[in-house]
C-alpha atoms as one frame of an Amber mdcrd trajectory, in Angstrom:
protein
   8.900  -1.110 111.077  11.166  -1.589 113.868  11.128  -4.247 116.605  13.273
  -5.972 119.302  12.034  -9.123 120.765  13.411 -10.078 124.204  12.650 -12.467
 126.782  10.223 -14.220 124.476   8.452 -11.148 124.170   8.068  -8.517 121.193
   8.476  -4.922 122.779   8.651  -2.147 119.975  10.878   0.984 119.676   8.901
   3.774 120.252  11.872   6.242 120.671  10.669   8.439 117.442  11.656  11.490
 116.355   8.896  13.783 117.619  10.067  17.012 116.852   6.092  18.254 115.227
   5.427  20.410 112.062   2.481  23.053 114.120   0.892  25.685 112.898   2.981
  28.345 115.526   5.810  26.205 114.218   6.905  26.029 118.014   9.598  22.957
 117.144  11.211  25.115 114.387   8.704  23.607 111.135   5.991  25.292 110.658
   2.883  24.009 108.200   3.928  25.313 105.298   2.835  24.427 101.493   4.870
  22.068  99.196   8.010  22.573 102.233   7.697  18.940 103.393   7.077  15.545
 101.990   5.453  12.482 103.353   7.502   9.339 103.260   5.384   6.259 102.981
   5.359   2.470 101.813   2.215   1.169 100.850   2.635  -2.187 102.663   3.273
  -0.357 106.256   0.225  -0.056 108.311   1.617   2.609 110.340   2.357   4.229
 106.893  -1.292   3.600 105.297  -2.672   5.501 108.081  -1.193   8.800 106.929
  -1.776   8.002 103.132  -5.967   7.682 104.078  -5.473  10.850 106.770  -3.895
  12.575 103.836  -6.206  12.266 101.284  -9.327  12.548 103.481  -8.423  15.910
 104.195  -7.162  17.070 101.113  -3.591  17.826 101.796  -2.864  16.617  98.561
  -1.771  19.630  96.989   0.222  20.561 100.426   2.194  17.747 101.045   3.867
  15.964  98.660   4.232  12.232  98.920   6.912   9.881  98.332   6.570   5.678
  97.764   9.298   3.824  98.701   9.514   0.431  97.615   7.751  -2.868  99.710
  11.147  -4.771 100.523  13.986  -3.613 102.243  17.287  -4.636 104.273  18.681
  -4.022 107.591  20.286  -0.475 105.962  16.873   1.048 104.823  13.226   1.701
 103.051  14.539   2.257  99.584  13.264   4.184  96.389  13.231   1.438  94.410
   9.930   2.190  92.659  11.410   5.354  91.140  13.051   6.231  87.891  16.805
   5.702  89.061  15.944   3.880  91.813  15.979   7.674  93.385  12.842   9.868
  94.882  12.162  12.903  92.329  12.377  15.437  94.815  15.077  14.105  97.675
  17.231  12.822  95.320  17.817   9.556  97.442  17.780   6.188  96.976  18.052
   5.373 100.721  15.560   6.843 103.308  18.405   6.511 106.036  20.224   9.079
 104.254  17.472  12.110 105.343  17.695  10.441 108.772  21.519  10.738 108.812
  21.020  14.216 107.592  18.947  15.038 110.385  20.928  12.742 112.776  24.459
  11.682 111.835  24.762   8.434 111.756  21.145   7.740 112.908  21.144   4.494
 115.040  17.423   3.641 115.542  15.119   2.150 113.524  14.823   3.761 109.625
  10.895   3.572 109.977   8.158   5.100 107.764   5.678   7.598 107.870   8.266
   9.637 108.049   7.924  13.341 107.152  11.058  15.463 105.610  11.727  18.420
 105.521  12.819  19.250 101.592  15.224  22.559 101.432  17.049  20.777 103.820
  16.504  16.890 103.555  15.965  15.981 106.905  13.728  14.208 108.521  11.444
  16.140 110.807   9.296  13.166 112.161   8.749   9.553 111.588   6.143   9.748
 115.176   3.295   7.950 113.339   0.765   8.194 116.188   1.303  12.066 116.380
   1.478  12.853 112.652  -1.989  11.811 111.842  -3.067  13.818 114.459  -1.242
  17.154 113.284  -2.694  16.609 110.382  -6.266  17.028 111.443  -5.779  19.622
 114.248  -2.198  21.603 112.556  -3.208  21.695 109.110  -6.434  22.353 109.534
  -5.819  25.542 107.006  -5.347  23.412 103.686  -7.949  21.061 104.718 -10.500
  20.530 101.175 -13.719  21.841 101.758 -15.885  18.791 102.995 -12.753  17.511
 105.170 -14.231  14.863 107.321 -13.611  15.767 111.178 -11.254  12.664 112.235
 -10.416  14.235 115.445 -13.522  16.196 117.015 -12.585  18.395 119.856 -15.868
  16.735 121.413 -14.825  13.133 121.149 -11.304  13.155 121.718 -11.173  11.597
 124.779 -13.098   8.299 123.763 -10.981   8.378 120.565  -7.861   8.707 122.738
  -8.993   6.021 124.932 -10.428   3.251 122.358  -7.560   3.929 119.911  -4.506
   3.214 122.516  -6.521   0.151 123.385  -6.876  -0.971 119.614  -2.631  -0.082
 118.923  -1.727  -2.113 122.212  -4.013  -4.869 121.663  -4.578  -5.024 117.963
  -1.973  -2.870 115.861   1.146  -3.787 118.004  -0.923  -7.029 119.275  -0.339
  -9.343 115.645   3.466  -8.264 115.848   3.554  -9.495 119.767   2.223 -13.043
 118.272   4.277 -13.235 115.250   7.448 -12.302 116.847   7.088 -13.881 119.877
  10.569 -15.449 121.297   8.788 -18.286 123.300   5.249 -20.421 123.527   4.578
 -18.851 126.343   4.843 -15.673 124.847   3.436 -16.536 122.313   0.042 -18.172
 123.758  -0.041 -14.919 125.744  -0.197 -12.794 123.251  -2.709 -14.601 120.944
  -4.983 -14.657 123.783  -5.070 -10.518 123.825  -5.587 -10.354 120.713  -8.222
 -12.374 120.297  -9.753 -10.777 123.544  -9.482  -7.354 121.806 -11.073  -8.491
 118.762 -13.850 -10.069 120.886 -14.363  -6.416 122.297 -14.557  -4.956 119.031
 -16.941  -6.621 117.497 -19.414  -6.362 120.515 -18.572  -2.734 120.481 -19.246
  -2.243 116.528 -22.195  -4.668 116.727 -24.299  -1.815 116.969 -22.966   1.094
 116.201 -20.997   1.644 112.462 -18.097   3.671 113.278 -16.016   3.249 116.684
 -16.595   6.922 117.939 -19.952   8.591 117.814 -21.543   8.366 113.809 -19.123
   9.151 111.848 -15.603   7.803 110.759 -12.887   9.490 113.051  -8.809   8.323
 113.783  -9.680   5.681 115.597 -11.443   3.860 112.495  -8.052   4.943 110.647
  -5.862   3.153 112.945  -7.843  -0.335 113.306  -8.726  -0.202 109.524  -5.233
  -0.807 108.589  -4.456  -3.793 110.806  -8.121  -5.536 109.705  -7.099  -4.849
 106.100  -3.628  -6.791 106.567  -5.140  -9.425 108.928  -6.305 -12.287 106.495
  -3.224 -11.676 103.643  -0.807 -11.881 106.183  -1.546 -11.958 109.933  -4.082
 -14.926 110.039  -1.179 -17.003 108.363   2.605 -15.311 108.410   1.629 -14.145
 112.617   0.017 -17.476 113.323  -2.868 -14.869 114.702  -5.188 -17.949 113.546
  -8.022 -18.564 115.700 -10.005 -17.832 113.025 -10.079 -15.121 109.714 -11.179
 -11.744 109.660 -14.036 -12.836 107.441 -14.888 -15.559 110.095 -16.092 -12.290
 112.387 -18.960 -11.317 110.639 -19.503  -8.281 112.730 -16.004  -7.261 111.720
 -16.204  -8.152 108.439 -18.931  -6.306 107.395 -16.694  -3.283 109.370 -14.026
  -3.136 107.828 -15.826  -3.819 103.988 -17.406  -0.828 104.762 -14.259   1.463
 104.799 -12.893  -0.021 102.874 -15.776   0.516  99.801 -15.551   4.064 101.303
 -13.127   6.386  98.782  -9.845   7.261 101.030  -9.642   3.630 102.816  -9.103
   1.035 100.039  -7.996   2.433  97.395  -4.996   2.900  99.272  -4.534  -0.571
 100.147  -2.072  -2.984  97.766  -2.210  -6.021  98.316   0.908  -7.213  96.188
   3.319  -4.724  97.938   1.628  -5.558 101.432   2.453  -9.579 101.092   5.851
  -8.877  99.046   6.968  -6.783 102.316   6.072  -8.993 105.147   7.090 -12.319
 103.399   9.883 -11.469 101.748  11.281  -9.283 104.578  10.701 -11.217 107.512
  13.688 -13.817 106.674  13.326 -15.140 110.348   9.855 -15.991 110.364   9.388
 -17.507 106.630  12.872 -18.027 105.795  12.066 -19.103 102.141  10.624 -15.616
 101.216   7.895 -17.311  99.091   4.677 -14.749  98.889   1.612 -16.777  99.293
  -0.683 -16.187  96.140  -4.163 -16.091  98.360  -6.408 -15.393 100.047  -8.985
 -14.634  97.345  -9.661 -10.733  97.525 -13.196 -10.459  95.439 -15.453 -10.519
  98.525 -13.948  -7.417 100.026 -16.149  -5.779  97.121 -19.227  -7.458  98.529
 -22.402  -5.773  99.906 -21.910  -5.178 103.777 -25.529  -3.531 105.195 -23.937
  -1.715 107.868 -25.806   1.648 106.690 -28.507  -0.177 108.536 -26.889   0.971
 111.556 -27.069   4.724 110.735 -24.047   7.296 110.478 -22.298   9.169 108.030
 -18.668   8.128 106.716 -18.125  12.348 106.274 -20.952  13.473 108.392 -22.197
  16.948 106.804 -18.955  16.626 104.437 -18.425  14.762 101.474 -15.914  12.387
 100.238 -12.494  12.567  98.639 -12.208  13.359  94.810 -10.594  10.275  92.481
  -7.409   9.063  93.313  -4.564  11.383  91.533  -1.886  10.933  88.775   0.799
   8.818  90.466  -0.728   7.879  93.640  -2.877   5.287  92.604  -2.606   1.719
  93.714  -1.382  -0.664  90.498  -4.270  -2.318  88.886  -4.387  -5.396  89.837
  -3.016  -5.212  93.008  -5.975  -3.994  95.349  -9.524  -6.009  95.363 -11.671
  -7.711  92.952
């Protein structure tokens, strides 16, 4: 995850890599089975996002997937997790190498999601906000029968326009408080936050998904930021005006994806706090992962089927969890 914090203020790199994997294969990659492999680390929100997309739409057998490891230095995600220390099909133990491949001696950010092309190990993408949306509209071809529609033609729009609202308040808003240079900055920041949040829940008070009745991208993209916000954002962020469970609007929200199969059983906890405390050197400079909150009540009854809606609409949810990509037990809820 890459950041630069100036003037008191965090301002992220959003210089990716945007070169897109289409159907017409316009940029030079087109979709083609088992050609490319996702790059992901479970404790990355912008990363989780394309592990849910993925498996909601059955792209499992498509794209393969690769898990690099929760910590890292300034030089790169790693494959640590691997036999070797070395991903079985790229045959690297640093991600900057593909990026170096692509771009010789790459000097941005080494970020994930990022998406690799395999004959020749280069990276094609790492443009997170993009890729999940190729995936619903470019891939549509290997989608699994019952694919949930995350990005209706119908509702793009409003899902365009609530989901830059929820990355500029909410996704990039709990970096802008934790890495904030100055109070000021600082105070700023948690106040839009908080605002955002406020919106949200009046928003979702009523209705169960953001968009129209049924869970679309923009659920996708706040989902992952909720799920993070009491392990680590609440505390490590000092985004503390009060826990995720202390909105009971949101609360009951986000237990609802995440008891819905393609949200949380991608989420790991363990990796999720290992990254962001042991990483972040500046911010807790003693590394030591806090062993709360407790995690059993995200397994609790939420009633928001009250409100109506389909998770899938006139689909049907995602098979188990396969072989391999299955969170460690013990390290997701309950």
């Amino acid at each position: 995850m890459a950041y630069v914090a100036g003037g008191g203020e965090f301002n992220r790199d959003t210089n990716y890599i945007n070169t897109r994997i289409t159907a017409d294969g316009r940029d030079g990659y087109p979709v083609e089975p088992d050609r490319y492999r996702l790059i992901v680390a479970r404790a990355c929100p912008w990363a989780n996002r394309t592990i849910i997309v993925r498996r909601l739409l059955g792209l499992e057998d498509v794209l393969s997937i690769g898990f690099c490891g929760p910590t890292h230095d300034e030089r790169s995600w790693t494959f640590d997790l691997d036999p070797g220390s070395l991903d079985p099909l790229l045959k690297i133990h640093y991600l900057r190498d593909a990026y170096n491949k692509r771009i010789p001696d790459y000097q941005k950010g080494i970020t994930v999601p990022a998406i690799v092309d395999v004959p020749t190990g280069e990276v094609v993408t790492n443009d997170f906000a993009q890729m999940t949306l190729d995936f619903s509209t470019e891939w549509g071809k290997f989608h699994r029968e019952g694919a949930p529609q995350l990005y209706p033609e119908k509702l793009r729009d409003e899902i365009d326009e609530v989901a830059q609202r929820v990355y500029t308040e909410v996704n990039n808003g709990v970096y802008r408080c934790g890495f904030a240079g100055s109070q000021e900055a600082y105070d700023k920041a948690y106040d839009r936050l908080f605002t955002a949040l406020d919106w949200l829940s009046e928003r979702l008070a009523d209705q169960r998904y953001l968009v129209g009745d049924t869970i679309t991208e923009a659920d996708v993209r706040l989902f992952t930021t909720l799920a993070r916000f009491d392990p680590v954002y609440h505390g490590h962020f000092k985004c503390n005006r009060q826990k995720l469970s202390e909105f009971p609007v949101l609360w009951a929200y986000v237990r609802d994806l995440f008891q819905t199969p393609g949200f949380g059983d991608t989420i790991d906890f363990v990796q999720i706090k290992q990254h962001y405390y042991i990483v972040h050197k500046d911010i807790n400079p003693t590394q030591i992962v806090p062993k709360g909150p407790d995690l059993s009540n995200w397994l609790t009854p939420h009633r928001r089927e009250a409100l109506g809606g389909n998770p899938f609409g006139d689909g049907r949810p995602p098979g188990p969890t396969r072989e391999g990509e299955r969170v460690l037990a013990g390290h997701g809820a309950g």
